[in-house]
N, C-alpha and C positions, 0 to 999 in steps of 0.2 A: 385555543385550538388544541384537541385532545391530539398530541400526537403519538399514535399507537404501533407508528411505523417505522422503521428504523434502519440507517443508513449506515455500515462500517468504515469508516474508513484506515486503512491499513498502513502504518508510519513506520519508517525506519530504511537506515541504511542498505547499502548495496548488500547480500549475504548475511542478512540480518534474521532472516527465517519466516519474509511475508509471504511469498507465495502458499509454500507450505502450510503455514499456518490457518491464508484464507482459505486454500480447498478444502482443509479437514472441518473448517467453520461451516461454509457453504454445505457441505458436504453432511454434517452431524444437524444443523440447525435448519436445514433446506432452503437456505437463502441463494439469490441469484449475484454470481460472480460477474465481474466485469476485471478485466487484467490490463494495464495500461500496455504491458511485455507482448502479450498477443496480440493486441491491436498494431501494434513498430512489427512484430512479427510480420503478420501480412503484409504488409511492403518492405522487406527485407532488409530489418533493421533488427539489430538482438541486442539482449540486456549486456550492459558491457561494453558494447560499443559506446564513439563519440560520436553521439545524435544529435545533427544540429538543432535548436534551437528551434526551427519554424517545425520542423516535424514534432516535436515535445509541442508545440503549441495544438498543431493539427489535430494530433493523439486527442491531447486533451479536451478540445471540441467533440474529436468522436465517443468521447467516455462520457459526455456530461450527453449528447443524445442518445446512447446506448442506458444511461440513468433515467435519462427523462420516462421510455421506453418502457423499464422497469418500474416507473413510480406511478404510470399510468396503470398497468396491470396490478397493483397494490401487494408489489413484490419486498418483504425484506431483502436489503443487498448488502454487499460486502463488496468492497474495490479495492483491487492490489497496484499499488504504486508506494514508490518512497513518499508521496507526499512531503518532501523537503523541501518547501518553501509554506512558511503560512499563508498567504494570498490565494494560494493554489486550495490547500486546506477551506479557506475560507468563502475561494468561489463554490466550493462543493455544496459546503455546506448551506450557502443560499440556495441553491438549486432546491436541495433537500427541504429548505424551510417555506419555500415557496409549493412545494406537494404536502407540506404538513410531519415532514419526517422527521424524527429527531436523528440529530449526527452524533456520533460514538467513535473517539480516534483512538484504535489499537498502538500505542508507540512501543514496539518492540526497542528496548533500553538495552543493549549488547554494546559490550567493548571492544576498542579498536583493535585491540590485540586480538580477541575473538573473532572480529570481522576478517582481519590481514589471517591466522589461522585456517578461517573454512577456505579463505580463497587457496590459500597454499595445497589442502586438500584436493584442492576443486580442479587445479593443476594436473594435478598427478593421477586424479582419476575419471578427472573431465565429463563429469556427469553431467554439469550444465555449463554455457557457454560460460569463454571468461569474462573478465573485466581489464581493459586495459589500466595500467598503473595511474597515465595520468589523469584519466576519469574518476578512476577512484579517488586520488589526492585531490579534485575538483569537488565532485562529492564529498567526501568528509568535510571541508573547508566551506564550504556555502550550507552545510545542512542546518534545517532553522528546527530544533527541538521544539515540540507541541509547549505552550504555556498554560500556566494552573488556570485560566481563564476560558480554555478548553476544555469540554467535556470529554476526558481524557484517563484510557484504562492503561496503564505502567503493567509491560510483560518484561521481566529478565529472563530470557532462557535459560544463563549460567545460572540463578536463582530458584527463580519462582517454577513452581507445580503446572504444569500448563493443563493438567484437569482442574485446579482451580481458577484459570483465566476463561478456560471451558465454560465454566459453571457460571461465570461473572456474563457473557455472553448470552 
């Protein structure tokens, strides 16, 4: 199966710089976004919060037929979510293999020092909501890193050129 279609998906910690990242992709490359944050949005949940469990499942139903949706209309996409667990990663990605799309996991590679850093920022000038602390120590502590067995692109902010990660895209 020629797969010419192509599915992003967006990995990385809390303030790790997906969002961001996917709209200027979406954005430069005209792929259609899907954001797991807007979808907890409309029922009044925000990134940062401690969101149970059934609602992260819910979301996640609504993102995989908000996908479907896009894969019928033979849309490249791009999805923003931490993606922190492989199972989750890996349900996508059948979805995607079942419409013929190949899956591509962006894992923005940022330090915890840099992650604890923007949030400190993010405090002081509240540009987006916060992250409770011990959400955050829950997330860092379960987040499951993409493995070399995934077709998988390595961004370092602190590092790497992101018009080179651009250009990889």
């Amino acid at each position: 199966m020629n797969k010419d279609k192509i599915m992003f998906l967006m990995c990385g910690t809390a303030f790790s710089g997906k969002t961001t990242l996917s709209k200027k992709i979406a954005q430069l490359a005209g792929f259609s976004r899907i954001s797991f944050d807007e979808i907890n949005e409309k029922k009044g949940y925000f990134p940062g919060d401690d969101i149970p469990q059934n609602v992260w499942a819910k979301t996640s139903e609504e993102a995989v037929l908000l996908l479907e949706k896009e894969m019928e209309r033979k849309n490249n996409i791009i999805i923003d979510d931490t993606f922190c667990f492989r199972f989750l990663r890996d349900h996508f990605k059948s979805v995607a293999d079942q419409y013929g799309y190949q899956t591509v996991i962006i894992f923005i590679d940022i330090s915890e020092k840099e992650i604890r850093k923007r949030i400190e920022e993010n405090r002081i000038s509240k540009i987006r909501s916060d992250i409770q602390d011990t959400v955050l120590e829950n997330h860092l502590n379960v987040f499951e890193k993409p493995g070399s067995d995934e077709n998988v692109i390595i961004y370092n902010p602190e590092k790497d050129d992101i018009d080179s990660l651009l250009n990889k895209v």
